[in-house]
C-alpha positions, 0 to 999 in steps of 0.5 A, a space after each residue: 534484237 536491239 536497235 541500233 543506230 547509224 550516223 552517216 548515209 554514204 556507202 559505208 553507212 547504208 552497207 552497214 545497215 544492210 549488214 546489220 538488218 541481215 544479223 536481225 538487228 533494228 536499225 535506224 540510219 540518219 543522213 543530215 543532207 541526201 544518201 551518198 552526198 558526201 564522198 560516195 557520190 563523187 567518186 572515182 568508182 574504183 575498186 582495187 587489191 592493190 595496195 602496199 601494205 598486208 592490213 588493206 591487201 587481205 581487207 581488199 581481197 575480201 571486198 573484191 570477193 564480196 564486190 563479185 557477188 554483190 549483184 547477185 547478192 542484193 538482185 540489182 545491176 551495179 555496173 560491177 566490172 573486173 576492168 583491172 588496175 594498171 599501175 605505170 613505173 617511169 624508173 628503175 627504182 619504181 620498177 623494183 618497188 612494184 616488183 616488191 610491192 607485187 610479191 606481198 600482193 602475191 603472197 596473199 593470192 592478190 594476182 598481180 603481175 608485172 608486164 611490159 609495154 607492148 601488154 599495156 598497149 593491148 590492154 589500154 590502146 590510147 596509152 602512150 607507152 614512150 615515158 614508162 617502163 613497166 606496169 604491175 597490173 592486177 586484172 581482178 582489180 575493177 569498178 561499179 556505179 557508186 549511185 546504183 551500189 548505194 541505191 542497191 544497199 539502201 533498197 535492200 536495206 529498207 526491204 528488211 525494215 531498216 528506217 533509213 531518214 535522209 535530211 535528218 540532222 544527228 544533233 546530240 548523243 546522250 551519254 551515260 558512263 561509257 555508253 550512248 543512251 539516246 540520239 537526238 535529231 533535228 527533223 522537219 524542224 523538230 527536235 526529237 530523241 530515240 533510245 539506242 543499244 548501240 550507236 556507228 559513227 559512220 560520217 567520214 569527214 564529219 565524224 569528228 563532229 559526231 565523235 565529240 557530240 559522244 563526249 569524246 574530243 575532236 581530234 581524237 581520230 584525226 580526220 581532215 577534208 581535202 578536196 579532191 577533184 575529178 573531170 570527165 570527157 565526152 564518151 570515147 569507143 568502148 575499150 580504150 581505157 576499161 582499167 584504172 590508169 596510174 603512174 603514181 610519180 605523175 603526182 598520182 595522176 589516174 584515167 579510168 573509163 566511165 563503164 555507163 557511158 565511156 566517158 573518161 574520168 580523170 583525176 590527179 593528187 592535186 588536193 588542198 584542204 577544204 575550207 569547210 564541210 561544203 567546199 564542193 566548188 571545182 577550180 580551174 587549176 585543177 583542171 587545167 593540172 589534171 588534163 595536162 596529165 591525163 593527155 601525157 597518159 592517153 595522147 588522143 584525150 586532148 582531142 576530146 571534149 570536157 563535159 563535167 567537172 566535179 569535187 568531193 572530199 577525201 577524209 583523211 587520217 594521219 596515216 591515210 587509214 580509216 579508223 574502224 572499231 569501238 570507242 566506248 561501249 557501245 559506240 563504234 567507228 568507221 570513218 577517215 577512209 582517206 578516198 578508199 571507202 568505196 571500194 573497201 565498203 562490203 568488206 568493213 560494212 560485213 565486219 562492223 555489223 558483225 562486231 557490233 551484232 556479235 562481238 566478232 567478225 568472220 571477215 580478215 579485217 586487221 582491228 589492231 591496224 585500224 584502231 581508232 585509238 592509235 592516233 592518240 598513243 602516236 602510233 601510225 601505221 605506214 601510209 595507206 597507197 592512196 591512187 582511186 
């Protein structure tokens, strides 16, 4: 057994040392501020196969099969629904681009298909379907509570002896050749040290921080914090708006049906970078951006009311793909999930655990595609389709 140490108490960081206690690893997980207070707790909740792209179709099919078995799996209810993902084309030329995008999705038994109007009303009754052409949707596609997910992982997690500490601050690595010997961190005011095998950067927007606490410089993974912003209405009649909404030329504008409470959840591509690491503060013209939007998609949402308004952080690499792998011997990385963490996280968390445990991973994750290196060798990977 070796111990092993996680940066990071988001979700990508709690699953991974779920994984590793289940690989019969000792871990001990630090998260400087509350589990889940960066990205995880203030996402959109939605989980999807369908991107553009082979590396995150085959990852994401993976996770959904894991997202399937979860509940099971960790014995708690994680509002996990297969609620579907309609994606909505206002041009020809987008048309043949999801008919594109569905054969690649296809290929890989990603069950996405294209289907008219009168479908799409069916599935989402407060659509307007005036503006649009055709959907691609992908029933398989779907959500889950992203505060009962972490809470599940994290209880199980602690059930199998990992020593997860929150309001403990990650303050220095100690570093011998290429290998992590030791981290400190601030506790209750104290600094103290643990000796480690192996080290996971798993601090998303502040992985960078800890990257360069490695010896490493900042910017070798490139990974920037912009602020994305969601709003939410009053609950709506189950059933309106169950799938994640989408027309990607509506500036990524998205609705999708809260599945507590039915309450609307709405977002837009309306980002700018953060002014810092606690930037958490929601504006007004992203509301007043968003719901313009989202009443063009769903007509009846400018009658209902607005009850909360919240932000949070996509930390985003170059190409809008994490970076996942090793960076020194027995330091790894997962981290700059550019919005996509959430949904990617039993997938990476199974893989990760399974590279740092065994040295090779079960799980059809592309390692070449998301090295953490090919930011320095310039060489990007084409754009991670960024919606939910």
């Amino acid at each position: 057994m070796s111990k092993v140490a996680v940066i990071g108490g988001g979700i990508i960081g709690v699953a991974t040392a779920y994984e590793l206690a289940k690989l019969g690893e000792e871990v001990i997980l630090f998260e400087k501020s509350y589990f889940g207070s960066g990205s995880t707790f203030r996402c959109a909740t939605g989980i999807r196969a369908q991107f553009t792209d082979e590396a995150n179709i085959r990852l994401m099919k993976h996770s959904v099969r894991r997202w399937e078995g979860l509940e099971e799996e960790l014995g708690f209810d994680i509002n996990f629904r297969q609620t579907g993902y309609l994606f909505l084309a206002t041009s020809e030329e987008e048309v043949k681009a999801f008919k594109n995008n569905i054969r690649l999705q296809n290929r890989f038994g990603v069950p996405t298909r294209l289907i008219g109007m009168e479908e799409a009303k069916e599935i989402v009754p407060i659509l307007n379907t005036e503006p649009f052409l055709a959907g691609a949707w992908n029933p398989k596609d779907g959500k889950a509570n992203p505060f009962k997910t972490l809470f599940a992982y994290l209880f199980r997690a602690r059930e199998m002896g990992v020593d997860a500490r929150e309001h403990t601050e990650v303050v220095a690595l100690e570093r011998e050749g290429d290998t992590i010997k030791a981290v400190k961190y601030r506790s209750n005011g104290r600094v103290e040290s643990v000796k480690v095998d192996a080290v996971l950067n798993a601090a998303n927007a502040w992985a960078p921080l800890i990257n360069e606490m490695a010896g490493l410089k900042r910017d070798l993974v490139p990974i920037k914090a912009y602020k994305h912003q969601l709003v939410k209405t009053e609950p709506l009649e189950p059933g309106q708006a169950e799938p994640l909404v989408c027309p990607p030329s509506w500036n990524d504008a998205y609705i999708i049906q809260d599945g507590e409470d039915g309450g609307i959840i709405c977002g837009a591509g309306i980002e700018h970078e953060a002014r810092g690491l606690n930037d958490y503060e929601p504006t007004y013209d992203f509301l007043r951006g968003v719901l313009r939007y989202a009443t063009m998609i769903a007509p009846p949402l400018k009658y209902a009311h607005i009850v909360r308004q919240w932000a949070g952080f996509y930390a985003k690499t170059p190409d809008k793909n994490p970076a996942i792998g090793r960076l020194l011997d027995n330091f790894y990385i997962a981290a700059g999930f550019s919005g996509h963490g959430f949904m990617m996280a039993p997938a990476v968390a199974q893989a990760v655990a399974e590279l740092m445990a065994n040295g090779r991973s079960r799980v059809p994750l592309d390692w070449e595609w998301y090295d953490p290196y090919r930011f320095e060798r310039g060489e990007l990977r084409s754009s991670a389709f960024q919606i939910g």
